[in-house]
C-alpha positions in Angstrom: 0.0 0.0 0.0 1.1 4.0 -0.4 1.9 5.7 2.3 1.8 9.9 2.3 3.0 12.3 4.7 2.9 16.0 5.1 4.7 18.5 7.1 5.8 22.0 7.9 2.5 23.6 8.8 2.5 26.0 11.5 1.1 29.6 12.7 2.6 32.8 10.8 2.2 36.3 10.4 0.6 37.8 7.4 3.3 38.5 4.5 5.3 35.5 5.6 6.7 32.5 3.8 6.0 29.4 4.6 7.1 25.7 3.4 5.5 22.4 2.8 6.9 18.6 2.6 5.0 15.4 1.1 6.3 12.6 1.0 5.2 9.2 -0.1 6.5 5.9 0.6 6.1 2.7 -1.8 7.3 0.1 -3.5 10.3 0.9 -5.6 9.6 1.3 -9.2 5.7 2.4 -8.5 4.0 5.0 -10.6 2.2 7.6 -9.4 1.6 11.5 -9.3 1.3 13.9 -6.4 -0.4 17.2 -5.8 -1.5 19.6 -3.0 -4.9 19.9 -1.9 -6.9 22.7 1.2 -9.4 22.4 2.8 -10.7 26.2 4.2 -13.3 26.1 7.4 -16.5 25.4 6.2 -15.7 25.4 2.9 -15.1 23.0 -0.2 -11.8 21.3 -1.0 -9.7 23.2 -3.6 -7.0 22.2 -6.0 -3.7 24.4 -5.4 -0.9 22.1 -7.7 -1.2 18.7 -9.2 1.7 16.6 -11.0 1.4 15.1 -14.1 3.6 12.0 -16.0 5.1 14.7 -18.0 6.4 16.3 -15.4 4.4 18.9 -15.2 2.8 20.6 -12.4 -0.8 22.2 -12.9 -1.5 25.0 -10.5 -5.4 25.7 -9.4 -6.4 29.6 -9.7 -5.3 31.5 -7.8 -2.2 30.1 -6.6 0.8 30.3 -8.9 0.8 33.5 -8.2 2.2 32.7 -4.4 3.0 29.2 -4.1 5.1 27.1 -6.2 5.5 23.6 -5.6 8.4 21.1 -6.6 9.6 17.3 -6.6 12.3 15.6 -5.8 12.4 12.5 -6.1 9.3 11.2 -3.9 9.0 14.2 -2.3 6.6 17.1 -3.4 7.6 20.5 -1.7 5.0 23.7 -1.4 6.5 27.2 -1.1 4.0 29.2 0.2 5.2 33.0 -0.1 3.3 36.3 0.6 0.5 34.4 3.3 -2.7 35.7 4.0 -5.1 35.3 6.9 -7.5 33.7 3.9 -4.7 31.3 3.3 -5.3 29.4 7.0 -6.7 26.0 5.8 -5.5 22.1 6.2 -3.5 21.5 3.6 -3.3 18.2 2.3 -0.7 16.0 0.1 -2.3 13.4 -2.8 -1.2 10.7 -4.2 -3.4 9.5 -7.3 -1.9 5.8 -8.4 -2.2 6.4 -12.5 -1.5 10.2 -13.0 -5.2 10.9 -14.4 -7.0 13.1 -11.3 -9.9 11.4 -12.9 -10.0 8.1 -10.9 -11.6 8.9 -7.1 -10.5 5.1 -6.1 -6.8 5.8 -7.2 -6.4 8.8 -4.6 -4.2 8.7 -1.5 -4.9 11.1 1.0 -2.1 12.1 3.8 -3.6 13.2 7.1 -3.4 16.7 6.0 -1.0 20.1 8.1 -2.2 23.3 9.7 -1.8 26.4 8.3 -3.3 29.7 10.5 -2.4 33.0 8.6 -2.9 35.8 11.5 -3.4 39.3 10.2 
């Protein structure tokens, strides 16, 4: 089975940076795709960055504008610059077995991080 993992949330000041870690733990030789995912109080589940075969990373709107995220090797990293009191959500890590996004059995969810953005 896939494992994920998330770290690095925490409480900052408005205007701060802050930096996430995913990991994911599997079999050697596994294919897969990872992206970041939040989750706002009472609101719905948004996309911020998902990775493609290629490659590629697809952000959500607005977010490439502040965050940027980045893998190496089976960790996906999310820089998280400029941070605003709307920003405070659980952020979580994704794993989606087959690099499609389409596939709601192929997810893997972490357990998700805090991040509180205080004004």
């Amino acid at each position: 089975a896939v494992r994920v993992e998330e770290s690095g949330g925490g409480s900052v000041q408005a205007g701060e940076s802050l930096r996430l870690s995913c990991s994911a733990f599997e079999y050697p030789g596994s294919h897969y795709c990872m992206g970041w995912f939040r989750q706002r109080p009472g609101k719905e589940r948004e996309e911020v960055a998902r990775m493609y075969s290629t490659g590629d990373v697809i952000y959500g709107n607005p977010f490439s504008r502040r965050f940027t995220a980045s893998l190496s090797r089976n960790t996906l990293s999310l820089q998280m610059d400029s941070l605003e009191p709307d920003d405070t959500a659980i952020y979580y890590c994704a794993l989606h077995k087959i690099c499609t996004w389409k596939e709601s059995s192929e997810y893997v969810w972490g357990q998700g991080t805090q991040v509180t953005v205080s004004s």
